[in-house]
C-alpha positions as CSV (number, residue, x, y, z in Angstrom):
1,X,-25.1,2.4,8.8
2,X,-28.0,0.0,8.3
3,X,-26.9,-2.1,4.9
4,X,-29.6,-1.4,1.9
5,X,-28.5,-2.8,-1.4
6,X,-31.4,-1.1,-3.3
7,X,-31.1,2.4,-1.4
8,X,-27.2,1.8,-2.1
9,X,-27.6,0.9,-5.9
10,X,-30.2,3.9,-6.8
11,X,-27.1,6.5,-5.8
12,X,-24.8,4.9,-8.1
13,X,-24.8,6.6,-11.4
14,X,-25.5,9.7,-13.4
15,X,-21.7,11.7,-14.3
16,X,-19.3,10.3,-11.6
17,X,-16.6,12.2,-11.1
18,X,-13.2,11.0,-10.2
19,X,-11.7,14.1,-8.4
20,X,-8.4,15.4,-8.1
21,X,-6.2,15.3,-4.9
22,X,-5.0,18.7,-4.1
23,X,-1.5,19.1,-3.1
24,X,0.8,22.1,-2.6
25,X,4.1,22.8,-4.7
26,X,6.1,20.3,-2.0
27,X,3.5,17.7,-2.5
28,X,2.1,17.5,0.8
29,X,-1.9,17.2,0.9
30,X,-3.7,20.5,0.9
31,X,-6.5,19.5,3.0
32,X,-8.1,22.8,2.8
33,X,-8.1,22.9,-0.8
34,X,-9.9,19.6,-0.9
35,X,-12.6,20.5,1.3
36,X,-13.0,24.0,-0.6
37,X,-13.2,22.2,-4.2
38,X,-15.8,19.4,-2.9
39,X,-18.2,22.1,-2.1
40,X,-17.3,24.1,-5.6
41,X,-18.2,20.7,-7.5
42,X,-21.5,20.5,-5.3
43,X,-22.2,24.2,-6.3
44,X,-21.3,23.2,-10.0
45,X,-23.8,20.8,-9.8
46,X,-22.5,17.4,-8.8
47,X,-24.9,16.7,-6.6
48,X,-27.6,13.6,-5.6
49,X,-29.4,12.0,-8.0
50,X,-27.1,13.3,-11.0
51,X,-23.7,12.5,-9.7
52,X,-21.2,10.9,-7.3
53,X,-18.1,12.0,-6.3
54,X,-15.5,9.4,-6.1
55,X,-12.3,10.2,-4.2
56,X,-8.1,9.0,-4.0
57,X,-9.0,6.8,-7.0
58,X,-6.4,6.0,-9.7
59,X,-6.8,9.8,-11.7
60,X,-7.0,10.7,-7.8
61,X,-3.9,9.5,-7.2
62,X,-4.6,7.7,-4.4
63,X,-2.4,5.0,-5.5
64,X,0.8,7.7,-4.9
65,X,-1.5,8.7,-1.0
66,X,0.3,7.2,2.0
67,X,-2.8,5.4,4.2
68,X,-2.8,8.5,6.3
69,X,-3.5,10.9,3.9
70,X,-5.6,8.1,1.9
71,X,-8.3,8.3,4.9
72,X,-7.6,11.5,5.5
73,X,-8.8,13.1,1.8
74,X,-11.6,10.5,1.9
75,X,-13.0,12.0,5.3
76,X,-12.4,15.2,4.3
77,X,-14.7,14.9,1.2
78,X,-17.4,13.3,3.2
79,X,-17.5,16.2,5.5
80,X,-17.3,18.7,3.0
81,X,-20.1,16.8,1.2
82,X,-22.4,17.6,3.7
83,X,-24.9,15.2,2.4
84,X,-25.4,17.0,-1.3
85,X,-23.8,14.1,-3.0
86,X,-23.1,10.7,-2.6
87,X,-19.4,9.9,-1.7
88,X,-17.0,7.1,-3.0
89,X,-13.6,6.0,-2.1
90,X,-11.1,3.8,-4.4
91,X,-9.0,0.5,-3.4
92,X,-6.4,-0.3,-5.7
93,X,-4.8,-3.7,-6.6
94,X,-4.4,-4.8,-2.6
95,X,-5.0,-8.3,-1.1
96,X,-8.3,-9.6,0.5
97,X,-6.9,-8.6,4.0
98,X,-5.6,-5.1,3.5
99,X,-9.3,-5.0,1.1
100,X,-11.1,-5.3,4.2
101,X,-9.1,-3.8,6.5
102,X,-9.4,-0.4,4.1
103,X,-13.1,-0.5,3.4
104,X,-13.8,-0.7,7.1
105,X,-11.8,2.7,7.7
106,X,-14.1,4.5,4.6
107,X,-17.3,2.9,5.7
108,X,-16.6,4.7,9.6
109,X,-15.6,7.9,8.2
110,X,-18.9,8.2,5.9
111,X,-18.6,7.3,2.2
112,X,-21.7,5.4,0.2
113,X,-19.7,2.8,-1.9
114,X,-16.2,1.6,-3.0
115,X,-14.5,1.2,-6.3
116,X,-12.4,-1.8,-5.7
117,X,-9.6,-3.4,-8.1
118,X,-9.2,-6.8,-8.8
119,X,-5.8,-7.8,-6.6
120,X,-3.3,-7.6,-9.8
121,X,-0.7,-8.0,-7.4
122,X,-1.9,-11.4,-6.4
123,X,-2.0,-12.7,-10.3
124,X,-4.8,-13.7,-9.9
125,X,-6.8,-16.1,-11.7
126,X,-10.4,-15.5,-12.7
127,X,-11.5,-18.2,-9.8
128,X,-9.3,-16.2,-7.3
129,X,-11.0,-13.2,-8.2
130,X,-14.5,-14.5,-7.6
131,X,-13.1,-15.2,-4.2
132,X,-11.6,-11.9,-3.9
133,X,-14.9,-10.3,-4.4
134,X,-16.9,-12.9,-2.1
135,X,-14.6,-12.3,1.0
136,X,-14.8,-8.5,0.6
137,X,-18.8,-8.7,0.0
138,X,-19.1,-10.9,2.6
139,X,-16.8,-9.2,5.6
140,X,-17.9,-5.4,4.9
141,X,-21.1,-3.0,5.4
142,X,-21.2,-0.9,2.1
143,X,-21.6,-1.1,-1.8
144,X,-18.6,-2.3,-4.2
145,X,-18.3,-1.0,-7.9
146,X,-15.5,-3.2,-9.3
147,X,-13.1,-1.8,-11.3
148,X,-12.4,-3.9,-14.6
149,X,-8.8,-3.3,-15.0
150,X,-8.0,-5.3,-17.8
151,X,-5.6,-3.4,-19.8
152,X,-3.1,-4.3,-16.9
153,X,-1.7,-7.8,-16.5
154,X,-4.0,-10.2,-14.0
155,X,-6.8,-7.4,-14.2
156,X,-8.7,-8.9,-16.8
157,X,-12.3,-9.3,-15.1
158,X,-14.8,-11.3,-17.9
159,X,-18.4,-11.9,-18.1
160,X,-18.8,-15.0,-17.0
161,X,-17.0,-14.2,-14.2
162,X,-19.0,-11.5,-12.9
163,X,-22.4,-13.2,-13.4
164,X,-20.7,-16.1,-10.8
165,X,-21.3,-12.7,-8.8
166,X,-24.8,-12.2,-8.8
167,X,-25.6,-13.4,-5.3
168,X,-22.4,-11.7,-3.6
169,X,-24.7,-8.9,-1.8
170,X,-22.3,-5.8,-1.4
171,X,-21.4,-5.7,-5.0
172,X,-23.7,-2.8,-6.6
173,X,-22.2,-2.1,-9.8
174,X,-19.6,-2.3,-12.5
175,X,-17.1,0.1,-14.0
176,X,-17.1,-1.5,-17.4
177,X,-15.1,-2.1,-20.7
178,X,-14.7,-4.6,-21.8
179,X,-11.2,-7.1,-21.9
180,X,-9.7,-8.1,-25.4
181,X,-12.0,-10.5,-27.1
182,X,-15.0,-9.5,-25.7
183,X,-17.7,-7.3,-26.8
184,X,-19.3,-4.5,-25.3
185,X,-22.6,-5.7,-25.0
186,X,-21.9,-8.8,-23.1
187,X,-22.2,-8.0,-19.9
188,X,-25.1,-6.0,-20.3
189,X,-27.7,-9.3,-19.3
190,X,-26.6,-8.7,-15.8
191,X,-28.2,-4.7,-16.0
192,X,-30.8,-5.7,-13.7
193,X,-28.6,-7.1,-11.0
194,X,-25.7,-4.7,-11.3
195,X,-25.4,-0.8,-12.5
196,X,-23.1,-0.9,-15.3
197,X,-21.3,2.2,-16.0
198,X,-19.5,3.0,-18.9
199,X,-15.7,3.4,-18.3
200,X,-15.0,3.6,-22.6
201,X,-16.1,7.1,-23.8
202,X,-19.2,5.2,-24.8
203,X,-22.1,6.7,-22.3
204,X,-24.9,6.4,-25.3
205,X,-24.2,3.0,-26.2
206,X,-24.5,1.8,-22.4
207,X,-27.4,4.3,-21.1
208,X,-29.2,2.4,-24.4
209,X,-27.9,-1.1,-23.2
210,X,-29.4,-0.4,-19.8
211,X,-26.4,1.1,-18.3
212,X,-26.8,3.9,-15.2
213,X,-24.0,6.1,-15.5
214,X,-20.6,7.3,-16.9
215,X,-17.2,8.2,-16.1
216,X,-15.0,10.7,-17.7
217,X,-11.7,13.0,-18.0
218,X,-13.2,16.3,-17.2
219,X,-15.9,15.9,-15.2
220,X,-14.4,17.7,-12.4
221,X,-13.2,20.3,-14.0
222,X,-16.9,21.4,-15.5
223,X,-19.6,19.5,-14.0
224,X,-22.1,21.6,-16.2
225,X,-21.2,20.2,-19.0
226,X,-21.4,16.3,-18.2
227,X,-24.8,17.0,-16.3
228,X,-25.8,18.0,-19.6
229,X,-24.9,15.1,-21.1
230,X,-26.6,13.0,-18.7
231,X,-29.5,15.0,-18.6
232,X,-29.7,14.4,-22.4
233,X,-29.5,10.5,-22.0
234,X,-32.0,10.4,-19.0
235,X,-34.6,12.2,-21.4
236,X,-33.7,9.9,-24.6
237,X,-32.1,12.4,-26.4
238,X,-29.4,10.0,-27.8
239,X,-28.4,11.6,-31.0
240,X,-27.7,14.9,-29.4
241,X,-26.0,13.1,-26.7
242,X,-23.8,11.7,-29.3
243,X,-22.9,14.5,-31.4
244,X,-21.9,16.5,-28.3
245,X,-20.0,13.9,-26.8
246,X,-17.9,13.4,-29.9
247,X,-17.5,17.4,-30.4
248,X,-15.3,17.4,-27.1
249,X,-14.4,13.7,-26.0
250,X,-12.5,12.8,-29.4
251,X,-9.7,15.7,-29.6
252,X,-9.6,15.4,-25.7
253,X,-8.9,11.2,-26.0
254,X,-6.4,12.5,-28.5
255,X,-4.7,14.8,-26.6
256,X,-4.5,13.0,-23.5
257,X,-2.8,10.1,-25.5
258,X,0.1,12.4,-26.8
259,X,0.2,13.9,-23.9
260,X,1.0,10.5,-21.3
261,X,2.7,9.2,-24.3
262,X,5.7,11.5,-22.8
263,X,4.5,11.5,-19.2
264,X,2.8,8.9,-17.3
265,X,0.0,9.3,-14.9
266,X,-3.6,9.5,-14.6
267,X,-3.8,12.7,-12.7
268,X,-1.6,15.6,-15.0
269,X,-5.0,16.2,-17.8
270,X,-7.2,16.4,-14.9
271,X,-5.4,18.9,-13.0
272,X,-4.6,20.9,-16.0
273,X,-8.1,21.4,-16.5
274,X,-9.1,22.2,-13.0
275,X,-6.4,25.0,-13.4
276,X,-7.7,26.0,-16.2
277,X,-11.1,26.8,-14.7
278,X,-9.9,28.3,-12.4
279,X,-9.4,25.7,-9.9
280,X,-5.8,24.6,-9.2
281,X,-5.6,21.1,-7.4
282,X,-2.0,21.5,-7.3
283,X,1.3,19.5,-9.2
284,X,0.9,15.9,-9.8
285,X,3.5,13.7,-7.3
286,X,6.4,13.0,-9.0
287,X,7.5,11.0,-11.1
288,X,4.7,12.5,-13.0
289,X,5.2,15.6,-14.1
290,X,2.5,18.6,-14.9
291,X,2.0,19.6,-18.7
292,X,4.2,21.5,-20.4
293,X,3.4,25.5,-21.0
294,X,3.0,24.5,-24.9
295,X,1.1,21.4,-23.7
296,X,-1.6,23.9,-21.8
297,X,-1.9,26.4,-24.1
298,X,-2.9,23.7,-26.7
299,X,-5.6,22.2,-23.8
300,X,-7.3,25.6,-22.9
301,X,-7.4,26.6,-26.9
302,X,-9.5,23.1,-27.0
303,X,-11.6,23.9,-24.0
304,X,-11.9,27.5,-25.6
305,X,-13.3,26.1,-28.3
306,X,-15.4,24.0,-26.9
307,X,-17.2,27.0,-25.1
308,X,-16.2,26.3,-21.7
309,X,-15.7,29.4,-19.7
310,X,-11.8,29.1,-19.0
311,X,-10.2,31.2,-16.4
């Protein structure tokens, strides 16, 4: 694929939706079942221009994927994307090397961009970051959306850092919220070089600041819904925006911090929806554990109420 960083950037935004990996009751990758629910998300309207699919990221699990089935889902995707809908992959927390190595295997099997992690494991500091991100720029042939991961020791990414990034060519875009100290609206002078997306349940506030998209618990599980609220921030309608937003984000930030505050991982509220709508991506891998019977009833009497049309 012939590198263009402007044809590249224009895809990146709208409701981006970090999808599930399907797995059977042994844990083993349903490949089927991924390919299935990619075209079920297309038809639910995540498609070009509104959306992208991101794939094996964190609430993906692809931290808990061997690098078999890593590639594997990620191909997958692609081909049951059939063009409809940009495709992203995720590289988590690994060194410059296995970076590049990784983003070379996405890039042959198809996707449009990666969501790449600062190296936490190298404790990195903020000038071994910037050449994190210059050697992966520099070395590969597609987009980068960096992941600020600063709730997690060494993943702190700041503003000044990133606008030492401006001339690093692959790097499209940031998943933003902002580190301890710093205020949301910093980084937003660097809207016309990067897409900043909101990654803090604040999609008004950054579609106001310039921003160009939003991620989100839930989008998976109904599309319709988050199209909605993009739709709604594309025409200016921030108010409404707003007040819908709130009506379902708030109890569902609530719940999902009762709920991992007795079991960890990023991927048990997102399945439990899917099932809930009536399409099951299978059990989280252990240790995680799926939500309790009480804890599911309590989710579909939200989603109920919400008007979503549960299973």
């Amino acid at each position: 694929m012939t590198w263009n960083r402007n044809k590249v950037q224009k895809q990146v935004g709208g409701a981006i939706s970090t999808i599930p990996t399907a797995f059977t009751k042994n844990y083993k990758v349903d490949y089927q079942q991924m390919y299935d629910a990619t075209q079920v998300w297309i038809e639910s309207g995540l498609v070009a221009g509104k959306s992208v699919i991101k794939a094996v990221a964190a609430m993906g699990e692809g931290p808990q994927l061997t690098e078999t089935e890593w590639i594997t889902v990620i191909e997958t995707v692609v081909k049951a994307s059939k063009n409809k809908v940009p495709i992203m992959a995720a590289i988590h927390y690994k060194d410059t090397i296995r970076t590049i190595e990784d983003a070379k295997k996405a890039t042959d099997v198809g996707i449009l961009a990666l969501q790449i992690s600062p190296p936490v494991f190298n404790q990195p500091t903020q000038d071994d970051i910037l050449r994190y991100f210059e050697a992966v720029s520099n070395n590969i042939n597609t987009g980068i959306l960096i992941y600020n991961t600063h709730w997690l020791t060494h993943g702190a990414i700041y503003p000044d850092t990133f606008r030492k990034m401006r001339d690093f060519e692959k790097i499209i875009g940031i998943k933003w919220s902002p580190p301890q100290g710093v205020k949301y609206e910093e980084i937003f002078d660097l809207s016309n070089v990067f897409n900043i997306v909101d990654n803090s349940n604040q999609p008004v506030r950054c579609h106001q600041l310039g921003g160009k998209g939003f991620l989100s618990d839930g989008i998976a599980a109904y599309p319709k819904y988050f199209i909605g609220i993009w739709d709604m921030l594309e025409q200016g309608l921030y108010d409404q925006a707003q007040v819908e937003w709130n009506r379902v984000m708030l109890p569902l930030v609530e719940f999902y911090g009762k709920v991992t505050s007795k079991n960890g991982g990023d991927g048990q509220v997102e399945k439990a929806m899917s099932e809930i709508m009536g399409l099951p991506m299978g059990p989280p891998r252990p240790p995680s554990l799926p939500l309790t019977k009480d804890d599911m009833a309590e989710l579909k009497s939200l989603m109920t109420n919400w008007g979503w049309p549960v299973a």
